[in-house]
matplotlib code that plots the C-alpha trace (Angstrom):
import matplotlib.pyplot as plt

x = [0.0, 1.2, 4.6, 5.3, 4.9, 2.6, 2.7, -0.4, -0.3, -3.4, -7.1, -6.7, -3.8, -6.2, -9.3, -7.3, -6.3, -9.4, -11.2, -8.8, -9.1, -12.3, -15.4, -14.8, -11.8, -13.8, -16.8, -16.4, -15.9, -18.8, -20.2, -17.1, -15.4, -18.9, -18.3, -14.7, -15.0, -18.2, -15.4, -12.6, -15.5, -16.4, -12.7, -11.9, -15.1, -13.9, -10.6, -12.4, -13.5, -9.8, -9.7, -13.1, -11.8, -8.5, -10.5, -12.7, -9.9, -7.9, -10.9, -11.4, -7.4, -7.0, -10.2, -8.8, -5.7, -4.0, -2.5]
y = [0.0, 3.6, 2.2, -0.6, -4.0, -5.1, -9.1, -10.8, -14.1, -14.9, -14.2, -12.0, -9.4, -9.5, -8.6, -5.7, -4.8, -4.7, -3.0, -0.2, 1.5, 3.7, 2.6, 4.8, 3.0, 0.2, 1.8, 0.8, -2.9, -2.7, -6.2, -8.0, -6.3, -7.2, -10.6, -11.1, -9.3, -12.2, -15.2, -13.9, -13.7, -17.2, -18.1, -16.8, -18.8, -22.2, -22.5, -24.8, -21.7, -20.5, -21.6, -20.0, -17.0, -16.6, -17.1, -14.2, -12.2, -12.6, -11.8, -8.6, -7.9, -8.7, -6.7, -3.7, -4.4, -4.2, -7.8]
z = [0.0, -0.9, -2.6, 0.2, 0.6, 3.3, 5.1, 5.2, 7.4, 9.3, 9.5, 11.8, 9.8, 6.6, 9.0, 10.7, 6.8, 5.4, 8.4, 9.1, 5.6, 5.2, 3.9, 0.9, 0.1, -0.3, -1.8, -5.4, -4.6, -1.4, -2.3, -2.5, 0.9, 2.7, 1.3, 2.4, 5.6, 6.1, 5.4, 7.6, 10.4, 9.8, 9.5, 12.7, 14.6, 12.2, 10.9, 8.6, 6.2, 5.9, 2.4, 1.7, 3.4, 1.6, -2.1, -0.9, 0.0, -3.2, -5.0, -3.2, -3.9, -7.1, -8.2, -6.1, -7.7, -4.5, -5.3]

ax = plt.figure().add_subplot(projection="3d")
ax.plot(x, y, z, "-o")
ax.set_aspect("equal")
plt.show()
């Protein structure tokens, strides 16, 4: 973000991540934020829905193109 690299390496650091920036950061890709925001929650209550929560998380990165 802004020029540097940032580490990513649990459910937790990509919650904090996607949480911290503003809603209007996010605004253009609402549905798909809501969505991965949704699996990291579930994630963190079943580590079971990591996988589920990592696909919605690259989604959300790669359509941001913050990945």
């Amino acid at each position: 973000m802004n020029g540097k690299t940032v580490s990513i390496g649990t459910v937790g650091q990509a919650y904090k991540f996607i949480t911290n920036l503003s809603s209007i950061e996010w605004m253009e890709f609402k549905s798909l934020h809501d969505e991965a925001i949704a699996s990291l929650e579930g994630a963190a209550d079943n580590a079971m829905l990591t996988v589920q929560a990592t696909g919605a998380l690259r989604t959300l990165f790669v359509r941001a193109k913050v990945l």
